[in-house]
N, C-alpha and C positions, 0 to 999 in steps of 0.2 A: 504494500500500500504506500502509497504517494504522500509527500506532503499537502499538496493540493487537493488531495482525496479528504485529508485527515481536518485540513481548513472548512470544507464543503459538508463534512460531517456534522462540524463543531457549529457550522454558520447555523444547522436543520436542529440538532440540538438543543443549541440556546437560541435561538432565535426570537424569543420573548425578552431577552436583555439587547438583545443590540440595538433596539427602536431607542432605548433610553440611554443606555451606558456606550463608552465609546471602547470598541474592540478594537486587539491588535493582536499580532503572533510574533513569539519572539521563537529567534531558533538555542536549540538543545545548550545548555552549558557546561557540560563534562563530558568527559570521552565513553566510548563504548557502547552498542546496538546501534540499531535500526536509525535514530534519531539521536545521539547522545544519549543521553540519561534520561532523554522526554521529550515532548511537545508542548513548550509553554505556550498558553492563550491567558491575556488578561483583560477584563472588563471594566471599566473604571467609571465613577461619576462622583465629580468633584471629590471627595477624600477616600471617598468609596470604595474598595477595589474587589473584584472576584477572580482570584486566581487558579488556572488548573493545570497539574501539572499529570500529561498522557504518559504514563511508563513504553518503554521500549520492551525491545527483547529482551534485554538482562534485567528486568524490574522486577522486583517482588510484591510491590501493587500497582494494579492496571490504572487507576485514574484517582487524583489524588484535588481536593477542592479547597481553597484558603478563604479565609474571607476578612478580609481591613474595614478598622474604621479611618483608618489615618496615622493616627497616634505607634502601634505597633509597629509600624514600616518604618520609622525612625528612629526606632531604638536599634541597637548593633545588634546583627543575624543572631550569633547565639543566646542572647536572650528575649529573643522576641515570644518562644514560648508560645509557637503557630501551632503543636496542637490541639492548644484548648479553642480556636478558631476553625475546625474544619467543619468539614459540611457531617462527617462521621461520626462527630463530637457530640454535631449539634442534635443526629439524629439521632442517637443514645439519651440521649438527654429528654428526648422527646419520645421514647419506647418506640421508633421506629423498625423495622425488618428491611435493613440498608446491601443484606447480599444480594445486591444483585449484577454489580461491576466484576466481582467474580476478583482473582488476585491470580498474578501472573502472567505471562502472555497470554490471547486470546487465540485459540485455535484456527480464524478464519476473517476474511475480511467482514464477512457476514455478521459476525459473534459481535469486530471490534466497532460498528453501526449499531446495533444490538443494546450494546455495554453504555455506549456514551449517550445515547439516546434515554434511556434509563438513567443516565446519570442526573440528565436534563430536567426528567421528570422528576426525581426527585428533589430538585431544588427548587423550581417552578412550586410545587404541592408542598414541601413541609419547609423550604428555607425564605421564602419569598417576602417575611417580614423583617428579615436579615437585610436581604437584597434591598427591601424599601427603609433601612437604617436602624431598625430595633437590634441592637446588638445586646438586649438584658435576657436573654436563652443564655447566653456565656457567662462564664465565672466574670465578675468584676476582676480589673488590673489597676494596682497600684505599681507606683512608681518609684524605685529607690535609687537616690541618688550618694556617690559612693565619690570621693577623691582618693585617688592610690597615687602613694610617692613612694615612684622607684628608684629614688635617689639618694634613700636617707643611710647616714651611716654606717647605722646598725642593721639595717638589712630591709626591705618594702613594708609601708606602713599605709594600712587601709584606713580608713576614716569614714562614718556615715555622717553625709550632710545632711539626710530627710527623705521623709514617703511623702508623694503626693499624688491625687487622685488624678494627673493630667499630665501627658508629655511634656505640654507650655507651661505648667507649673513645673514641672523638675525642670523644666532647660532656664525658667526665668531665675531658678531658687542657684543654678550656674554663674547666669550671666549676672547677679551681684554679688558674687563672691569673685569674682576674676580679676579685680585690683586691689584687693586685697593683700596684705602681707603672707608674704611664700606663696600663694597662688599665683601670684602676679606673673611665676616666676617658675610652675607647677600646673600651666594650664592646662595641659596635656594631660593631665590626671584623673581628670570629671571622669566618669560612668553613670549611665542610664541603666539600671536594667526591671525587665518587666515581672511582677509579682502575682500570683494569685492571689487577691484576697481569701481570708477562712480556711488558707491549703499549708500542710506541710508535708514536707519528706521524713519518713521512715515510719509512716503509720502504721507499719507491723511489727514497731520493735525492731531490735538489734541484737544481732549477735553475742552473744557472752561464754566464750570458749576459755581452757586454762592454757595457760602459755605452752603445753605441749601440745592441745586441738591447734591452736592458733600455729604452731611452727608445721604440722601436718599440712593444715589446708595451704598455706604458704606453698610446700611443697609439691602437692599437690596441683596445684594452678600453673606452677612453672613446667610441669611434666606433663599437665593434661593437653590432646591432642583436640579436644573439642567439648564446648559446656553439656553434651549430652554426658558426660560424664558424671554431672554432678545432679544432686535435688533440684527443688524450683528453687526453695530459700537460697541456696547459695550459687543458683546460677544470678539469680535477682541482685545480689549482692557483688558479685562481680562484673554484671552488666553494669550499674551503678557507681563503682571504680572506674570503670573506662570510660562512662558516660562522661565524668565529673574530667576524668584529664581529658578526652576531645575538648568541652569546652574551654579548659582552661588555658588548653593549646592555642586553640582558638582565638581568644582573648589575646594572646600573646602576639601570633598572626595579624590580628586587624592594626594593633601596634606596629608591628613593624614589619610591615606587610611591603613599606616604601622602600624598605633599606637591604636590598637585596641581600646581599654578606649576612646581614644580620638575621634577617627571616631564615635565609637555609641553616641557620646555626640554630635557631632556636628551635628549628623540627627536626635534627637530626637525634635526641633522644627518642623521640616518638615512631619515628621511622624505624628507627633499631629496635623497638619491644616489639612492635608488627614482623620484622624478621626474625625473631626470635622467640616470638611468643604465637602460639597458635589461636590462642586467646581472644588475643587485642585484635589479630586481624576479620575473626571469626564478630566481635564484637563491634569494632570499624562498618563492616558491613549492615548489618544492621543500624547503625547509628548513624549510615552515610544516606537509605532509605527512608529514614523519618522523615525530611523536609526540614529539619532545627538547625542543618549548619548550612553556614553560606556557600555560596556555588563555588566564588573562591579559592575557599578553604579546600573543599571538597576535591576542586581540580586539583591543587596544589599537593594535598596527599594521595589521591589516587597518580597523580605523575609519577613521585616518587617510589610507588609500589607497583609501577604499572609490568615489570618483571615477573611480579607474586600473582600473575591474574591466569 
């Protein structure tokens, strides 16, 4: 199937947003299948946005739906936290029965007409107050605003400046503090990042092993060939390790993403556990499938691993 097959799909589809919203197609932005990584299509109106992103042949889900009010799209890729934003989210939330794009390639051009047309419909029937701006089906987000100085003698010092209910309120709670003493000087430090209200991590408890389970599992994880090895608990719990260093990588990346020398230095740890760890790369994958890290990043690791494929 054609791109232009796939545009002609997408125009029958949606064809209920494009009277109002303004459509556009962007091509694939990482390597590998049919289209790169996908088919992006986004539909926008005024802060609006409805993003979809069509998996290829190496995807692990066939059609994937975002949806912005504005504010999230300016926060930096890894904590935008897209997806408590998807059309999948929304539909769980709403006791929807959403199989019906099916996960994986589609077996025929037929199936992928099929699939996206369905998709349509269900956004058209249960998202459409979304599409007309009600975005309170979604967890509310708050805003934390964070200055990190990586500069200080004894070693990076985070700081929280404040939560605020609004992108414009954390960028405004920045922009008077930026002549400020040591900021002035430190502005390069601000962080936005996006929160769930009423949410936290480790809601199932935590591990409590005695230092000789803890040197086991240790062990364990450096020899295991893949997380079928392990429970759900402890596959969860080292998906959640590796989750936590992509982004931090990441983080790192969008810093110094300008300074070439410095960016290849600062992923060359992370490169090396994916070669040496069955793990992180088994975990990588997954984590490169969500939609939470940037396209990027995303290129930028899969380059360097592009021998382990």
């Amino acid at each position: 199937m054609t791109r232009e097959d796939y545009d002609r799909i997408l125009e029958e589809a949606f064809s209920f947003l494009i009277a109002e919203f303004g459509y556009s197609s962007q091509p694939a932005r990482t390597g590998g299948g049919l289209f790169g990584s996908g088919l992006h299509k986004t539909f926008t109106r005024g802060r609006q946005t409805i993003a979809l992103l069509v998996g290829d042949a190496d995807s692990q889900l066939f059609c994937n739906v975002f949806f912005s009010d504005g504010d999230d799209m300016q926060v930096e890729p890894s904590r935008r936290l897209y997806r408590q934003r998807t059309l999948g989210f929304l539909l769980m939330r709403k006791g929807v029965d959403f199989n019906v794009a099916g996960t994986g390639s589609p077996a025929s051009d037929a199936t992928v007409k099929e699939a996206l047309v369905a998709v349509g419909n269900l956004v058209k029937e249960h998202a459409i107050d979304v599409v007309d701006g009600d975005f309170s089906a979604f967890p509310a987000l708050v805003y934390a605003v964070h200055h990190v100085d990586r500069h200080y003698p004894t070693g990076e010092v985070r700081r929280l400046i404040g939560v605020y209910s609004s992108f414009s309120e954390a960028t405004k709670a920045i922009s008077e503090r930026l002549t400020q003493p040591g900021f002035v000087v430190r502005q390069d430090g601000f962080e936005v990042g996006c929160v769930e209200l009423n949410w936290g991590n480790w809601v199932a408890g935590i591990p409590i092993r005695t230092p000789e389970q803890e040197t086991e599992f240790f062990r364990r994880t450096l020899k295991a060939a893949s997380l079928s090895e392990f429970n759900s608990d402890e596959r969860r719990e080292i998906e959640a390790e590796w989750f936590s260093k992509f982004a931090a990588f990441q983080d790192r990346f969008e810093v110094s993403r300008a300074k070439a020398a410095e960016l290849h230095s600062s992923m060359r740890f992370l490169v090396a556990d994916f070669r040496n760890r069955p793990l992180g790369l088994e975990c990588w994958r997954t984590a490169r499938e969500s939609g939470n890290l940037s396209s990027a990043f995303v290129a930028f690791i899969d380059a360097e691993l592009r021998d382990l494929k």
